[in-house]
C-alpha atoms as an extended CHARMM CRD file, in Angstrom:
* protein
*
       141  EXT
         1         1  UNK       CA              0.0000000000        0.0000000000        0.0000000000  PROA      1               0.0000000000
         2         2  UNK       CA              1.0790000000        3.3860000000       -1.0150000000  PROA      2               0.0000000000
         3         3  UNK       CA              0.2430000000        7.2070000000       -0.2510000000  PROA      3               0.0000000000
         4         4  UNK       CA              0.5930000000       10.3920000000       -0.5070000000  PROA      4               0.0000000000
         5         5  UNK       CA             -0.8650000000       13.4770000000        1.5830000000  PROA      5               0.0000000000
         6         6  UNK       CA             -0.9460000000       17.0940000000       -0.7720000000  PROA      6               0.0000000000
         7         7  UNK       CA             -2.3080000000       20.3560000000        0.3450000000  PROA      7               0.0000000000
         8         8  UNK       CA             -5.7920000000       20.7770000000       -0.7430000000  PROA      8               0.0000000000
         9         9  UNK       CA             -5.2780000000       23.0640000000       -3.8710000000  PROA      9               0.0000000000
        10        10  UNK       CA             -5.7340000000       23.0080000000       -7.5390000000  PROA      10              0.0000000000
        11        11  UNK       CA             -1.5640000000       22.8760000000       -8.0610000000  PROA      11              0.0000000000
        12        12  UNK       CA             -1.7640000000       20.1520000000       -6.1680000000  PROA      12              0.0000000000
        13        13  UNK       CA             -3.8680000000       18.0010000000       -9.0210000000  PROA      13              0.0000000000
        14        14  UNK       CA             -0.6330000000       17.2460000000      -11.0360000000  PROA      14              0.0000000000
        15        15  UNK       CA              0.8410000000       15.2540000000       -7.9760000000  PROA      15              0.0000000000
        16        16  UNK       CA             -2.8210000000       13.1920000000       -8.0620000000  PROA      16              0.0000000000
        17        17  UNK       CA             -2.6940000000       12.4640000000      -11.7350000000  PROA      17              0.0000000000
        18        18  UNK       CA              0.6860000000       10.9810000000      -11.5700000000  PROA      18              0.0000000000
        19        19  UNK       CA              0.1360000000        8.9070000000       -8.2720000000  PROA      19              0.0000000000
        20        20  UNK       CA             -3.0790000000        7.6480000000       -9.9890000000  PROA      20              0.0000000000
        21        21  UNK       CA             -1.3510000000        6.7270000000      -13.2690000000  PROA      21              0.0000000000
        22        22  UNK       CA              1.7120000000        5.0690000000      -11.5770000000  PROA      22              0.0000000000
        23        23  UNK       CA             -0.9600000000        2.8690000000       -9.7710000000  PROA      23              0.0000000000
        24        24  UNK       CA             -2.7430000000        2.0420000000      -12.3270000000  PROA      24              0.0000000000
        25        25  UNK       CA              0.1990000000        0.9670000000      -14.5560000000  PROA      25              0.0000000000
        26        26  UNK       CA              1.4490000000       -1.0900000000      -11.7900000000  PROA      26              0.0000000000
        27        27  UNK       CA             -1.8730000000       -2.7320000000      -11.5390000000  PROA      27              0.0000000000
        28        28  UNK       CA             -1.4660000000       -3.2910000000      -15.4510000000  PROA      28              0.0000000000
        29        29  UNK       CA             -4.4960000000       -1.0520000000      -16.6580000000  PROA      29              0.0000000000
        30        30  UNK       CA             -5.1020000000       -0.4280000000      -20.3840000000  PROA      30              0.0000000000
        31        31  UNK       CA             -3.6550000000        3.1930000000      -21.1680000000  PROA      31              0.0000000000
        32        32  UNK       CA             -7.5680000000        3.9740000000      -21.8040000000  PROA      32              0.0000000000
        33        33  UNK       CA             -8.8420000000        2.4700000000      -18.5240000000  PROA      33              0.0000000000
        34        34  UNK       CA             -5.9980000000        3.8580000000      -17.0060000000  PROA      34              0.0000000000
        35        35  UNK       CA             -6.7840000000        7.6030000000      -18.2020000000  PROA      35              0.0000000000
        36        36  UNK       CA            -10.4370000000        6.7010000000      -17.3450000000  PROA      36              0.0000000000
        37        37  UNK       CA             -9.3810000000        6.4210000000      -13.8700000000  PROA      37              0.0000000000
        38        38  UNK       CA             -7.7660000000        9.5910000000      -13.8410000000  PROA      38              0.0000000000
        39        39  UNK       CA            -10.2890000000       11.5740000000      -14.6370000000  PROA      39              0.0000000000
        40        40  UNK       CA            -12.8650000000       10.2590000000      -12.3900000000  PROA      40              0.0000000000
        41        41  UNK       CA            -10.1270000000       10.8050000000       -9.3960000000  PROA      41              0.0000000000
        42        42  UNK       CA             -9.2220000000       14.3960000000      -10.8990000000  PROA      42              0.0000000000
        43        43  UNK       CA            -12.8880000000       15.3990000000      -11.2910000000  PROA      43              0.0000000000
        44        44  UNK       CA            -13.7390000000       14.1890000000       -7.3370000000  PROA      44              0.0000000000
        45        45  UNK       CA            -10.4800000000       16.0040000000       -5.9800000000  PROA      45              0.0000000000
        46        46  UNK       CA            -11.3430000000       19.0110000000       -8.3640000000  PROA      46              0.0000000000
        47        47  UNK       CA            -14.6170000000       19.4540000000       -6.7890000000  PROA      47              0.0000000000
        48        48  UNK       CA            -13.0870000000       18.2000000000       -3.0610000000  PROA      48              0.0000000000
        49        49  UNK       CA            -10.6710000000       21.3410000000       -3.5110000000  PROA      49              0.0000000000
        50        50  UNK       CA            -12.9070000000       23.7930000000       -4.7030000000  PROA      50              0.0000000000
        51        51  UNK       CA            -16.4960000000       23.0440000000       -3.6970000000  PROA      51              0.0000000000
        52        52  UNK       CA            -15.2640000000       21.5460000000       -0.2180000000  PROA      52              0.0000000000
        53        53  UNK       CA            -12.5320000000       23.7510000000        0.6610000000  PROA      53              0.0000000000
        54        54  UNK       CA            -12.3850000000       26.9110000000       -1.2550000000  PROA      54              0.0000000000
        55        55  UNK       CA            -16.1580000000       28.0050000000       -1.3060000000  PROA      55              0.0000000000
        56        56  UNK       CA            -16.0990000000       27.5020000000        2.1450000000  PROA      56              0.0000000000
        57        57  UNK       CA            -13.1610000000       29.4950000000        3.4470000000  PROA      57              0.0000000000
        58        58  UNK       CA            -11.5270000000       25.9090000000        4.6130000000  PROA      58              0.0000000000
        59        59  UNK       CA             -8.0120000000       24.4670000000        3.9360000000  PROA      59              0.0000000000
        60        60  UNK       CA             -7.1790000000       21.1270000000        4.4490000000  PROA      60              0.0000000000
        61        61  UNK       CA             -5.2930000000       17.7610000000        2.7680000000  PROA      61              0.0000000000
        62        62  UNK       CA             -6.0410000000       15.6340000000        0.1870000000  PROA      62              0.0000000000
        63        63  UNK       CA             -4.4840000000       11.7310000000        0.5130000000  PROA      63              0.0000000000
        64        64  UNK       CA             -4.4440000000        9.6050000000       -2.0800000000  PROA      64              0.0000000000
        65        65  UNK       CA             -4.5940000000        5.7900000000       -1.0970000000  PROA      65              0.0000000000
        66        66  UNK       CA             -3.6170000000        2.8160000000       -3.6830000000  PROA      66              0.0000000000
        67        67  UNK       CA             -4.6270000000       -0.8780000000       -2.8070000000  PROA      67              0.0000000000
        68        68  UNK       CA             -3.8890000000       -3.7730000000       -5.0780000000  PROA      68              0.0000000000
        69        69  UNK       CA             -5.2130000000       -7.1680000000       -4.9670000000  PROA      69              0.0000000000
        70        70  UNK       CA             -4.6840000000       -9.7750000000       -7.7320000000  PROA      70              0.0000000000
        71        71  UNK       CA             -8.7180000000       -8.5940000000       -9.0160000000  PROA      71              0.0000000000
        72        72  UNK       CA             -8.8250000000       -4.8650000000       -8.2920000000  PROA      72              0.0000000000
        73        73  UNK       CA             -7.1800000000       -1.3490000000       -8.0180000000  PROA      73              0.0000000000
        74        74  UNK       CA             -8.3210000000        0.4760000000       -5.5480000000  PROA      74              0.0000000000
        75        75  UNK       CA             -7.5300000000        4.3480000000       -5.2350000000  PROA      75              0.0000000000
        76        76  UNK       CA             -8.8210000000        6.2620000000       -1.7200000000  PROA      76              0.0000000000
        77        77  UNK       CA             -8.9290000000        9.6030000000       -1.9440000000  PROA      77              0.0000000000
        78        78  UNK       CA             -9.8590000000       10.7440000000        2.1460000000  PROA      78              0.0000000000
        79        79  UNK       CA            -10.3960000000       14.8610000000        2.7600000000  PROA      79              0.0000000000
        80        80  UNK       CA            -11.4260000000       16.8530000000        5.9650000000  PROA      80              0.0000000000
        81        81  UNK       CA            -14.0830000000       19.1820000000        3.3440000000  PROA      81              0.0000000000
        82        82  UNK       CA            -17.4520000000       20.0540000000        3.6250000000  PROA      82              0.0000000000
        83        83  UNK       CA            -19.1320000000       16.8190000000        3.5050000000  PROA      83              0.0000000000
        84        84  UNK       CA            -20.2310000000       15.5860000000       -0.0340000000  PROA      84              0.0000000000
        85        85  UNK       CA            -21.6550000000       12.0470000000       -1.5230000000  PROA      85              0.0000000000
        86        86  UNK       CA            -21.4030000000       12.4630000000       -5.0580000000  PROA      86              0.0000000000
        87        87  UNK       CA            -23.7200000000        9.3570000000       -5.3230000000  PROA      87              0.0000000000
        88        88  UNK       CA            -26.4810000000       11.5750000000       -4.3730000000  PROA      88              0.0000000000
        89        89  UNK       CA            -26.4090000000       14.0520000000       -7.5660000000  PROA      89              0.0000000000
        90        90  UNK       CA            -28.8110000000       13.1180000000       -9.6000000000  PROA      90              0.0000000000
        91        91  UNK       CA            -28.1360000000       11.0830000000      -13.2680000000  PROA      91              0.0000000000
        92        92  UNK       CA            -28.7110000000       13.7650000000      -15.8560000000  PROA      92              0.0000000000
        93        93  UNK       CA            -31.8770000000       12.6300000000      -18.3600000000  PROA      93              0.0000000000
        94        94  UNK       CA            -31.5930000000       11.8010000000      -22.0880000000  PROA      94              0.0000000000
        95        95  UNK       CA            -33.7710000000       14.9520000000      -22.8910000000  PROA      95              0.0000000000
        96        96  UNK       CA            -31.2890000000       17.0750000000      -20.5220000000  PROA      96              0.0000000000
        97        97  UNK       CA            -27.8920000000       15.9430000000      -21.9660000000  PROA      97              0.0000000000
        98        98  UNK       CA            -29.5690000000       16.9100000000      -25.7680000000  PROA      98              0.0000000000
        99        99  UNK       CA            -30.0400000000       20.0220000000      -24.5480000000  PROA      99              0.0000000000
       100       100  UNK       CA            -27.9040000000       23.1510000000      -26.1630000000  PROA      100             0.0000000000
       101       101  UNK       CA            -24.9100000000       23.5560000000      -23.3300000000  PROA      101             0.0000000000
       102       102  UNK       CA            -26.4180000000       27.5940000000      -22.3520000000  PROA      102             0.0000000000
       103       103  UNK       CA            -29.9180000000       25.4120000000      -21.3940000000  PROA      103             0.0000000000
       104       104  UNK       CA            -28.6590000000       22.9250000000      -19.2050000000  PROA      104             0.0000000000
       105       105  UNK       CA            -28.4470000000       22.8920000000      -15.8200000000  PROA      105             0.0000000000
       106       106  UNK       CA            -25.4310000000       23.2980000000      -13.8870000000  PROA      106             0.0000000000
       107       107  UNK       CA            -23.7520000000       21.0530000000      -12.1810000000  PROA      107             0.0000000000
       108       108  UNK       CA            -23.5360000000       16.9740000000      -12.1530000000  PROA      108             0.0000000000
       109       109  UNK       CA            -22.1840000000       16.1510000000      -15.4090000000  PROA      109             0.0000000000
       110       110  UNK       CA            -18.6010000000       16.0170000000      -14.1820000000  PROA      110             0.0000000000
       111       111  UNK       CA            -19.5760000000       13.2180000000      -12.2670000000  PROA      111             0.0000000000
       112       112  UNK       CA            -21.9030000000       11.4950000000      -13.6500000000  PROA      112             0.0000000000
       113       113  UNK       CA            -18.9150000000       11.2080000000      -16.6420000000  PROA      113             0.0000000000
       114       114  UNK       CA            -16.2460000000        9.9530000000      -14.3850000000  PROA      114             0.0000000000
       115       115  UNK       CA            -18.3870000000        7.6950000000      -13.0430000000  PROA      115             0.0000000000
       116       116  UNK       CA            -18.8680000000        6.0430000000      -15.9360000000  PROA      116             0.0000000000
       117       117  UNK       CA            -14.9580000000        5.0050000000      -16.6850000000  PROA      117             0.0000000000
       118       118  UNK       CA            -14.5950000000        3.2910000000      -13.4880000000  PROA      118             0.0000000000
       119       119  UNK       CA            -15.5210000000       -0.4420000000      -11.9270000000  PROA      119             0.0000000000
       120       120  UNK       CA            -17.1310000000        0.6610000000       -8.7720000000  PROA      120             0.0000000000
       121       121  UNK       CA            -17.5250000000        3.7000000000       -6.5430000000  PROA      121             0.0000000000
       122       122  UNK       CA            -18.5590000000        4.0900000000       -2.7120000000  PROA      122             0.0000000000
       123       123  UNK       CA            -18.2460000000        7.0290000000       -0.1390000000  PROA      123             0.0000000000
       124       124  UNK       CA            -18.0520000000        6.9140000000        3.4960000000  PROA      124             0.0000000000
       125       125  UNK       CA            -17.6560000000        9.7660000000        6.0290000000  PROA      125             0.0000000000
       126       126  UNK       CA            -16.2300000000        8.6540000000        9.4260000000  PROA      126             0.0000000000
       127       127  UNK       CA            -16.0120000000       11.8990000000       11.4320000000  PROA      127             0.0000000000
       128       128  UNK       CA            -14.9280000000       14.9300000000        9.8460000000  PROA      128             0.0000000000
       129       129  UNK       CA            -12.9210000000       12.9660000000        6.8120000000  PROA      129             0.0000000000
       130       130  UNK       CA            -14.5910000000       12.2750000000        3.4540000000  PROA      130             0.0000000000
       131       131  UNK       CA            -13.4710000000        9.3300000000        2.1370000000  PROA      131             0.0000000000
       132       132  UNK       CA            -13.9540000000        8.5730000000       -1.9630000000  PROA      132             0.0000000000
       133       133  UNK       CA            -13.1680000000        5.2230000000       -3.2460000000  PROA      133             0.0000000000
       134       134  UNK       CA            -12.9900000000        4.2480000000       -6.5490000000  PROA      134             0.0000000000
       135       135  UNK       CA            -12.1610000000        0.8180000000       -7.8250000000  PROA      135             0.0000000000
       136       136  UNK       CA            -10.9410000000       -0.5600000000      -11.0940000000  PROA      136             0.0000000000
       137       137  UNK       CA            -10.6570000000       -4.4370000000      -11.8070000000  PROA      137             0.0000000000
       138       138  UNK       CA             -7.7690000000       -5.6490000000      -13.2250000000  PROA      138             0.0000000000
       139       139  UNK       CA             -7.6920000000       -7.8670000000      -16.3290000000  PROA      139             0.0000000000
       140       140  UNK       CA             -6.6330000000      -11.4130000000      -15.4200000000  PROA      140             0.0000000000
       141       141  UNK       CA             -3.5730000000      -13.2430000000      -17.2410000000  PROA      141             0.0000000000
């Protein structure tokens, strides 16, 4: 198991992206599922740093958590932000998503898009921590 604890700002992303793509080529993820995976982590720390922390007047951490069994990556991402499941944002409709962008409501669609290139997703909040995990199974030999 590997970690790493980063300020809770947007410079800090970079640092994210390249723990989550070092795990997932460890774990031997398809350069697609592998960017897939990224995104999903970089949309939920995106939104952890500035919806959580920023809009709040809070600072805080982000860690980033890898776990790797022979079937699965998993990547924890655990924050001390305002507390947000992003399970509970509502799937955008058909007739929403044909809308023209200026239309549409805001808000969601990050999510509901990076939720969509991963295996499995679950929240918890023990405390005051948020904790995001987002799993990816790996292809068997």
């Amino acid at each position: 198991m590997s970690s790493l604890v980063l300020p809770g700002v947007l410079e800090s992303l970079t640092d994210v992206r390249k723990f989550v793509l070092d795990a997932a080529a460890e774990a031997g993820l398809t350069s697609s599922r592998a960017y897939g995976l990224s995104l999903a982590i970089d949309e939920i720390a995106t939104n952890v740093i500035v919806h959580g922390y920023s809009e709040h007047g809070l600072s805080g951490n982000i860690s980033i958590r890898r776990e790797l069994t022979d079937d699965e990556l998993s990547l924890i991402i655990e924050d001390t932000a305002v507390e947000f499941d992003a399970r509970t944002l509502a799937v955008p409709r058909k007739e929403d998503l044909e809308k023209p962008l200026e239309e549409r409501a805001i808000g969601g669609l990050g999510v509901f898009l990076a939720f969509k290139n991963i295996d499995g997703f679950d929240y918890q909040r023990e405390g005051n921590v948020n904790r995001n995990i987002f799993k990816m199974n790996r292809q068997k030999k």
